[in-house]
C-alpha positions in Angstrom: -12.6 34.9 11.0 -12.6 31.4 12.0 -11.7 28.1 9.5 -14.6 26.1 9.5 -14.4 22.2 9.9 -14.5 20.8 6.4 -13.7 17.4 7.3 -16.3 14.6 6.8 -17.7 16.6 4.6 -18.6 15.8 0.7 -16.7 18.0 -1.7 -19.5 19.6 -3.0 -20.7 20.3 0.9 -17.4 21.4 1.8 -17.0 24.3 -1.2 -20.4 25.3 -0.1 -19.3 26.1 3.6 -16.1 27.6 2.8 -18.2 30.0 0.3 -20.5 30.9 3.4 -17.4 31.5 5.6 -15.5 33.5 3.1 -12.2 31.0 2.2 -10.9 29.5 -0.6 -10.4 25.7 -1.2 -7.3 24.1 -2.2 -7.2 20.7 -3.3 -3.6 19.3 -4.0 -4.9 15.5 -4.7 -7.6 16.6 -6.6 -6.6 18.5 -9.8 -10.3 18.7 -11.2 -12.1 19.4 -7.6 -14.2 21.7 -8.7 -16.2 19.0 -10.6 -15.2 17.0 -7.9 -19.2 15.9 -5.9 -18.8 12.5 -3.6 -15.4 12.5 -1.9 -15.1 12.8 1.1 -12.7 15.8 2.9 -9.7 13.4 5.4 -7.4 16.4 6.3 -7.8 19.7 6.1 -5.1 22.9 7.0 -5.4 25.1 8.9 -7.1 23.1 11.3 -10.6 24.1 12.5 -11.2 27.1 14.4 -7.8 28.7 13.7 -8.2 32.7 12.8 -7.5 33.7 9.3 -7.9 36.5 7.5 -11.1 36.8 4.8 -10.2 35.4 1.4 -7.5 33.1 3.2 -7.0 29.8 1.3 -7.6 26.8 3.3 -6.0 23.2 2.1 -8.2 20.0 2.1 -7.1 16.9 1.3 -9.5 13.3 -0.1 -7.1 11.0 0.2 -5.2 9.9 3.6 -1.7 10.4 3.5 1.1 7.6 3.9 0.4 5.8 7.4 -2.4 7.6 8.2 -5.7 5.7 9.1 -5.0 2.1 7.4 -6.1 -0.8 9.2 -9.5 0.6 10.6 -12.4 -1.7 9.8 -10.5 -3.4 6.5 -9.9 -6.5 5.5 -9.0 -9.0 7.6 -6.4 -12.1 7.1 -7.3 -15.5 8.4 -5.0 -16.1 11.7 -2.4 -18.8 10.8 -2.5 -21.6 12.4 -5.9 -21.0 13.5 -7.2 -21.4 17.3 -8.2 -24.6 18.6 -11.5 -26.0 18.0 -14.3 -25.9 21.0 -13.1 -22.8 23.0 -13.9 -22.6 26.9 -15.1 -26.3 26.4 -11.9 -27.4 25.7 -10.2 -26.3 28.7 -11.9 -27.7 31.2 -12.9 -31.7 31.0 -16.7 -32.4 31.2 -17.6 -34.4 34.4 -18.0 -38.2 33.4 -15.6 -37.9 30.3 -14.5 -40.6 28.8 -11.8 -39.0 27.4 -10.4 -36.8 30.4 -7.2 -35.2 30.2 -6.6 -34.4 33.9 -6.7 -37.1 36.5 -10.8 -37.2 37.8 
């Protein structure tokens, strides 16, 4: 039989499917995953599709390991200094500028 893809999946979700497929989860970071309902699955082994044997135990895992998907969408620190006021206007002097930096 094939592993099914657990991964996205809500714990709750992903018991149910491996129950209709005929595996066994294993949850390393989550001692208490039985009662475990909203997390979501972030790796899972063996991988997708691989052939295993009925009653096979497949590994999933909530939380991404060290280096592994940081920096995404988060949080984002102001850039220091910050860039110039006005952009593309800056760059180039208006016509009739009083103030021109390049010779007219």
């Amino acid at each position: 039989m094939r592993v099914p893809r657990l991964i996205g999946l809500m714990a709750m979700d992903a018991r149910e499917a491996a129950k209709q497929q005929g595996v066994l989860l294993a949850a390393p970071d989550r001692p208490d995953f039985h009662h475990t309902v909203v997390d979501y699955v972030v790796r899972q082994y063996p991988q997708p599709g691989a052939e295993v044997p009925r009653g096979a135990v497949v590994t999933v895992w909530f939380d991404l390991g060290e280096g592994e998907g940081g920096g995404g969408a988060g949080v984002r620190e102001p850039r220091v200094p910050p860039p110039p006021r006005g952009g593309m206007q800056r760059e180039l002097d208006e016509p009739g500028d009083p103030y021109a930096v390049s010779p007219a």
